[in-house]
C-alpha positions in Angstrom: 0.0 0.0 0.0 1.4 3.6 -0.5 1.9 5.9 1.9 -0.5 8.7 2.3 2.4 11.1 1.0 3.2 9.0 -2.0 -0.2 8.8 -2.6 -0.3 12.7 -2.7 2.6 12.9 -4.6 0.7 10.6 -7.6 -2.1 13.1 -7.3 -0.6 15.9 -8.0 1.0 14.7 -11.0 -2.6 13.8 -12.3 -3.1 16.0 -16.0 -6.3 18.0 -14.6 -6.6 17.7 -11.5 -5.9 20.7 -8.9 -3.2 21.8 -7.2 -2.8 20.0 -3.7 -2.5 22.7 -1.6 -3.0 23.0 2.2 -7.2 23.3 3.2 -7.6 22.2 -0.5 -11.0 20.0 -1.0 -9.3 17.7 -2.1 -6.5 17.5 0.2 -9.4 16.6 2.8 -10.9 14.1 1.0 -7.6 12.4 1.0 -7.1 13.0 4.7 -9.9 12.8 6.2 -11.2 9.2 7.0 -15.0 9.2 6.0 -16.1 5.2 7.2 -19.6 5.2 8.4 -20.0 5.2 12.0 -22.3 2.2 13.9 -25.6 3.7 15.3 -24.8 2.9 18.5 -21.4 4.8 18.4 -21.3 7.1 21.1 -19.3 9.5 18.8 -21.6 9.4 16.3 -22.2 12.6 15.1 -18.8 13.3 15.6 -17.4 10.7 12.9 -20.2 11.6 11.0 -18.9 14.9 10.9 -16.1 14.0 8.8 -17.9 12.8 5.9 -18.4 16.7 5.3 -15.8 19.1 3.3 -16.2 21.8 6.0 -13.1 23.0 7.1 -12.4 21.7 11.1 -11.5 25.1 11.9 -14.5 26.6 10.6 -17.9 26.7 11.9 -20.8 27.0 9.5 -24.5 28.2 11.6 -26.0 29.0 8.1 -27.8 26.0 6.5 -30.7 28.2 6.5 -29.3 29.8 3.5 -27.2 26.9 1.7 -26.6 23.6 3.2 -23.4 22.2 3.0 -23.0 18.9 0.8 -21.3 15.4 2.4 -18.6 13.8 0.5 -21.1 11.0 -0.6 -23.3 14.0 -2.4 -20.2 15.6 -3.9 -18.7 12.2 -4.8 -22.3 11.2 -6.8 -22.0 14.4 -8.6 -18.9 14.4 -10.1 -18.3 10.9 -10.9 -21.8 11.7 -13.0 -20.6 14.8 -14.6 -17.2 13.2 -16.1 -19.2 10.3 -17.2 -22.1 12.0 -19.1 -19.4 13.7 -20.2 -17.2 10.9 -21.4 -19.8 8.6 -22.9 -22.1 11.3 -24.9 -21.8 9.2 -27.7 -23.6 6.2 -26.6 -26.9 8.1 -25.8 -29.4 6.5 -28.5 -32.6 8.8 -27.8 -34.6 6.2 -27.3 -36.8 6.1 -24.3 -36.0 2.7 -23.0 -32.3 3.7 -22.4 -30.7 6.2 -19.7 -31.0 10.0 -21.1 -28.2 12.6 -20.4 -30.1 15.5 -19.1 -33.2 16.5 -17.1 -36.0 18.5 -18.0 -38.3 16.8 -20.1 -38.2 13.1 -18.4 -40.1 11.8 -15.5 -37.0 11.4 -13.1 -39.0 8.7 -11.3 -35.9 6.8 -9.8 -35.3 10.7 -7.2 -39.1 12.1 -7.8 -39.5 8.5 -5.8 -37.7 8.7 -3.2 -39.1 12.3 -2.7 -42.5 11.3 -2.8 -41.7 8.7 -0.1 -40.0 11.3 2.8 -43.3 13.7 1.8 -46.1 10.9 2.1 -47.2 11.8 -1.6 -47.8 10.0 -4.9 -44.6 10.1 -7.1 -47.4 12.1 -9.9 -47.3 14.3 -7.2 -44.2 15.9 -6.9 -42.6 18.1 -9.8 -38.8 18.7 -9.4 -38.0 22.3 -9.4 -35.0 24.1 -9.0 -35.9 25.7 -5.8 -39.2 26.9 -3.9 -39.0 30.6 -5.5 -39.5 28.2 -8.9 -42.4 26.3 -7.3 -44.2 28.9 -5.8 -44.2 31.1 -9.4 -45.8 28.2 -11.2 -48.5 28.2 -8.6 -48.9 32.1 -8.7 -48.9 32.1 -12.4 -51.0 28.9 -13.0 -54.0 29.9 -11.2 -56.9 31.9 -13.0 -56.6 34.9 -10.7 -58.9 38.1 -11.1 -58.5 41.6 -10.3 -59.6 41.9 -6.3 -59.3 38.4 -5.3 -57.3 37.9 -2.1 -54.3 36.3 -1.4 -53.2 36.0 2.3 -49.5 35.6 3.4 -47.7 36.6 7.0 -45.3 40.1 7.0 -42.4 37.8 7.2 -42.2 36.2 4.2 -39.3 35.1 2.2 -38.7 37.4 -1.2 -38.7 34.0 -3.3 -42.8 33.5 -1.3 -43.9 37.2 -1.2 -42.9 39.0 -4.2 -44.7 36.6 -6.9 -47.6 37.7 -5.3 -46.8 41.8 -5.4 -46.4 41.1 -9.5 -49.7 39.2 -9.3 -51.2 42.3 -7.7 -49.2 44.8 -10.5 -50.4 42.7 -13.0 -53.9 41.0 -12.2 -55.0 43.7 -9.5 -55.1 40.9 -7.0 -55.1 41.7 -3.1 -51.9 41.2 -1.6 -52.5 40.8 2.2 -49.7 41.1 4.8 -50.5 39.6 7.9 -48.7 41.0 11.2 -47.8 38.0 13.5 -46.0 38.1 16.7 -42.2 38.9 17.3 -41.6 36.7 19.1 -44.5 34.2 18.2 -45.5 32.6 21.8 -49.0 31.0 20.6 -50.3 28.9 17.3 -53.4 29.4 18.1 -53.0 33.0 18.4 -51.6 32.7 14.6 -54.4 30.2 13.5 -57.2 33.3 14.6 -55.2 35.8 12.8 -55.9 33.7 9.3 -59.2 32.8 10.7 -60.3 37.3 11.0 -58.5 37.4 8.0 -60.3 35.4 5.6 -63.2 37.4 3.8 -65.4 35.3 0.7 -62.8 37.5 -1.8 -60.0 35.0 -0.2 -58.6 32.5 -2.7 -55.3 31.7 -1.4 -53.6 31.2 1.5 -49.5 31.2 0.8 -47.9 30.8 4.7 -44.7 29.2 5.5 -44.1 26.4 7.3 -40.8 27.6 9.0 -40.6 31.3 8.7 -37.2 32.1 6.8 -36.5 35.1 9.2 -36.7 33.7 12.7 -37.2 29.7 12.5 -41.2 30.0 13.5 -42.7 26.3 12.9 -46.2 27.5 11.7 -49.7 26.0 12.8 -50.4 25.0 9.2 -52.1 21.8 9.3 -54.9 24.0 11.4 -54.5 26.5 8.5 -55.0 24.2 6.1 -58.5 23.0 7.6 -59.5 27.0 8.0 -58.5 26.9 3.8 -60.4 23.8 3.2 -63.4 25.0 4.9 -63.9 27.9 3.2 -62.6 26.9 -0.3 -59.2 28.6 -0.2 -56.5 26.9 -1.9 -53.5 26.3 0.9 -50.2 26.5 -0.5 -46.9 25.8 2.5 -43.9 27.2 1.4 -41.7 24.4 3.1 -38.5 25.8 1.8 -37.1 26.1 5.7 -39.0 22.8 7.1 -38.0 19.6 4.7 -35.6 17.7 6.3 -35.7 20.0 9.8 -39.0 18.7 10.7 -41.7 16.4 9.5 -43.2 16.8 6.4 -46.4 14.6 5.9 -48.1 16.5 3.2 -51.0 14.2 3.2 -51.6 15.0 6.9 -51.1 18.5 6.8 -54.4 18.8 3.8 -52.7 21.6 2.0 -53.2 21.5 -2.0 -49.7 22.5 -3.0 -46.4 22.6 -1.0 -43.0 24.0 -2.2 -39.6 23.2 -0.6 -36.0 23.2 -1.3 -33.7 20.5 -0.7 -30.4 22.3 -0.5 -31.0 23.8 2.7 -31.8 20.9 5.3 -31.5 18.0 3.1 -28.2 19.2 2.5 -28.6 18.4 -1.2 -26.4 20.6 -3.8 -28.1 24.4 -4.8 -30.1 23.9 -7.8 -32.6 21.5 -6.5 -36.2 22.0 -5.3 -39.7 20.4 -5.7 -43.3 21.2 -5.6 -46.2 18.9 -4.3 -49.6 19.6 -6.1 -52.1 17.3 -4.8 -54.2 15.2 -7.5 -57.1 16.9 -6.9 -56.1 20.6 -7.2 -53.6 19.6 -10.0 -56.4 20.7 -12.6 -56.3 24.0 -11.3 -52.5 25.2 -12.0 -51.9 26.0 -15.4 -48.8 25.2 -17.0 -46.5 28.0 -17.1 -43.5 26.7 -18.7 -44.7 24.2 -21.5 -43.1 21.8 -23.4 -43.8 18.2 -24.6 -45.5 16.9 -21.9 -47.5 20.4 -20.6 -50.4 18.7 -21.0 -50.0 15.6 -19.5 -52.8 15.1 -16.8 -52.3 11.6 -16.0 -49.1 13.0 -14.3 -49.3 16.1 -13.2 -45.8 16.2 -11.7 -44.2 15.6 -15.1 -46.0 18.2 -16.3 -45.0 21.0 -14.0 -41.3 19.8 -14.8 -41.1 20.7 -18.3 -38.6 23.5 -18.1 -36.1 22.4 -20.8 -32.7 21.1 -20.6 -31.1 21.1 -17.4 -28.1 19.3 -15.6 -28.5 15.4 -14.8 -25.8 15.0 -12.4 -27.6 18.1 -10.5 -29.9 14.9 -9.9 -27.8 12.3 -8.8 -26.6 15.0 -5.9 -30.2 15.4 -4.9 -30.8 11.1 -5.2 -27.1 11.0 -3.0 -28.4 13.4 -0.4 -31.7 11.5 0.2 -30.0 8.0 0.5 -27.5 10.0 3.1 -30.7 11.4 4.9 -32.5 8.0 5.1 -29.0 6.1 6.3 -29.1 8.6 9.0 -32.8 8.1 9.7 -35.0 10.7 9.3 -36.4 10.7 13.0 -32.7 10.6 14.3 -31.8 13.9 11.8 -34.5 15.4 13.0 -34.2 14.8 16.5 -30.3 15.8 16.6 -30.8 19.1 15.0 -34.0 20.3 17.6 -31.4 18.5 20.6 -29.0 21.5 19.4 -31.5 23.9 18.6 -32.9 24.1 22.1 -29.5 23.6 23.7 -28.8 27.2 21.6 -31.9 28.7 23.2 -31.8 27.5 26.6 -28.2 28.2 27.0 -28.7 32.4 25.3 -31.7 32.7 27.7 -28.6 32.7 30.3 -26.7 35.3 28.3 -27.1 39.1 30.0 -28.6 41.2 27.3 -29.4 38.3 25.0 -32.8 39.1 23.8 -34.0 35.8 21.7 -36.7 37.0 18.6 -37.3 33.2 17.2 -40.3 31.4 19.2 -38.9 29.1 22.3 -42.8 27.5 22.4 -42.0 23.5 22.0 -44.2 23.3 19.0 -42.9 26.7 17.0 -39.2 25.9 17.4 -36.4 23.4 15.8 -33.0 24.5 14.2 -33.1 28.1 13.6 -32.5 30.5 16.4 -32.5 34.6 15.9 -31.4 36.5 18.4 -29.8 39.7 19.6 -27.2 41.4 22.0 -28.5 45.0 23.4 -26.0 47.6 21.8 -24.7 45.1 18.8 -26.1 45.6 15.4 -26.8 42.2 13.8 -23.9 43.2 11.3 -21.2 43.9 13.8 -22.5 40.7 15.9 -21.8 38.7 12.5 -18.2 39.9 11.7 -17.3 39.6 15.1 -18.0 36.0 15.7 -16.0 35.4 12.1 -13.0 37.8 13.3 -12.6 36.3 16.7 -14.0 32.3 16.2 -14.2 31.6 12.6 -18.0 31.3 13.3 -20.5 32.2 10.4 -23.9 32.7 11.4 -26.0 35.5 9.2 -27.7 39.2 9.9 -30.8 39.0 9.0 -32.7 41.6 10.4 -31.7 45.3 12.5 -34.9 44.3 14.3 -34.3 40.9 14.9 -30.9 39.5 15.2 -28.4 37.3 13.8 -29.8 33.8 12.3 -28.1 30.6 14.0 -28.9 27.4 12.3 -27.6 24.5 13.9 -27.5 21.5 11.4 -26.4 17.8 12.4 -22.6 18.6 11.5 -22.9 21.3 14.0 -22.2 20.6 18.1 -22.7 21.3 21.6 -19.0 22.3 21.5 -19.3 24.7 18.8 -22.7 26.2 20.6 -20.2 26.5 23.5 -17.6 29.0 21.3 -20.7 30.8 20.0 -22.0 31.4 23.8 -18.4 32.6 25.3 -17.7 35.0 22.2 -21.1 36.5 23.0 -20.1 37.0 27.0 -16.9 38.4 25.0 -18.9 40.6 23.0 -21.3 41.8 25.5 -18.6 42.7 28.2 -17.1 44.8 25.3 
């Protein structure tokens, strides 16, 4: 067996490849040991750790923005892009054989395994590039008329809200932007806002699931039933809450749900997917049309039809569901609300912490905003990198600085966050 050095040294004399320099990707991949560890490791999260690119002395509190890939996703990926690469000839365009790109296929083998972490039908789900992308084909799909209502929370996520202001530009809809709690203490309190809200000019209801702001787990299953009993279609921007919480979209009764898997399914950016259940399918209309816009037997394929796209994108998403399911979903789940409320619990002991996410056992998982008196959320943010080499993200003057804590972060990490702050606030 080589040596690890001579190993590296054979490497770097590879035509193509990149230079082997130290904190190099690559360089990592080589040194790092990524076996799998047994469930009943006490260290478990710890090894598992190591099966992620993420530099040791780094710490990355921002999956709320961009997940961060394991080696098993990255490794899919590329070994797919060289080869659809290297054997473009042997594509025969026939539909019995594998095809080189996405776009006009059904993608069954990942819209699958989808359908099966969501509790849908694979016809179901379309594969998007993101929820912004899933939530515009609802907006624009619908038969909308001037002074119809559309009812969404004051916190929404540019990629939820602003399809809806063009709608109202364009259509002369009502736009309606609900106030809810800062910090949100009650669901009920937020299922009787909706409830005052809805008038008979209400059509939709667009609400997130997780807030993208301050981590709120919404009441929207009891949405949901408000929307069904008056005849309001219920769309769930789940962009924040797939693979941070359960997602049962059969239980929650919603007609349409939008999410993106490269935040807490840690798949690679360009993924995303939107649920239309069978029964509402008929009443989205396809926006972006091509062979198949019309198929109704399968509804997913035809809200998919966005023209050529990447394959290997694919294979990343297909890699970062196996990884999620080795885990188990319950057990992801479970690690990253353990370190979520370990966040909260421990800031609540932090003079002049004032926390802005919900600490209610129903409204909370892995997204924590908070503030320090006399900090600005941007100052808060560069110090943390300056002095620890810990990235968490302003998000708000109002509100704080957005702490995600994903199942490669730790308790340990937590710990540095929580002494820089005493740091901070004794400053």
């Amino acid at each position: 067996m080589p040596s690890r050095r001579s190993l590296l040294r054979q490497l770097a004399m590879v035509p193509g490849l990149p230079l082997l320099v130290p904190g190099s990707p690559l360089l990592q991949a080589v040194a790092t040991p990524t076996a799998w560890p047994a469930d009943d490791d006490p260290h478990y999260w710890e090894k598992l750790r190591h099966r992620f690119p993420l530099r040791e002395d780094e710490v990355f509190f921002n999956t709320a923005t961009l997940g961060a890939p394991s080696r098993d996703v990255l490794d899919a990926m590329s070994k797919s892009f060289q080869e659809l690469a290297a054997t473009m000839a042997e594509w025969d365009y026939k539909p019995s054989g594998p095809n080189w790109f996405t776009g006009y296929y059904a993608e069954d083998w990942v819209r699958g395994r989808l359908a099966s972490l969501l509790h849908a039908d694979v016809q179901e789900i379309a594969l998007t590039d993101n929820s912004t992308m899933g939530m515009s084909f609802l907006a624009n799909g619908l038969d909308l008329a001037a002074g119809d209502e559309v009812l969404q929370t004051d916190q929404e996520h540019p990629g939820s809200r602003c399809v809806w202001e063009l709608q109202a530009k364009r259509r002369g809809i009502v736009w309606k932007s609900l106030t809810v709690p800062v910090p949100a203490t009650d669901p009920l309190e937020i299922v009787e806002l909706v409830r005052k809200a809805i008038t008979p000019r209400t059509r939709v209801i667009a609400w997130p699931h997780i807030t993208s702001g301050l981590g709120v787990v919404h009441p929207v299953k009891e949405i949901a039933r408000l929307a069904r009993e008056r005849g309001v279609f219920m769309i769930i921007d789940g962009a924040q809450a797939v693979g941070q919480i359960e997602v049962d979209v059969e239980n929650l009764g919603c007609d349409a749900y939008v999410g993106s898997p490269h935040k807490w399914l840690l798949a690679p950016a360009g993924n995303g997917f939107l649920y239309l259940k069978r029964a509402s399918a008929p009443k989205i209309w396809t926006t972006i049309a091509s062979s198949e816009w019309s198929n109704d037997k399968d509804p997913g394929l035809r809200l998919q039809q966005r023209g050529t796209g990447n394959l290997s994108l694919l294979v990343g998403l297909d890699a970062a569901l196996r990884f999620h399911q080795r885990v188990g979903p319950a057990r992801w789940r479970a690690r990253i609300k353990e370190l979520g409320d370990y966040l909260r619990a421990s800031l609540a002991e932090v003079d002049g912490v004032v926390l802005s996410s919900s600490t209610h056992p129903a409204m909370c998982a892995g997204m924590t905003t908070w503030k320090l008196r006399g900090k600005t959320p941007a100052a808060m943010q560069d110090f943390f990198w300056a002095k620890g080499r810990l990235r968490p993200r302003a998000v708000h003057d109002e509100w704080g600085v957005r702490t995600s804590t994903a199942i490669y972060n730790s308790k340990e990490e937590i710990d540095r966050l929580l002494a820089l702050t005493r740091e901070m606030a004794r400053s």
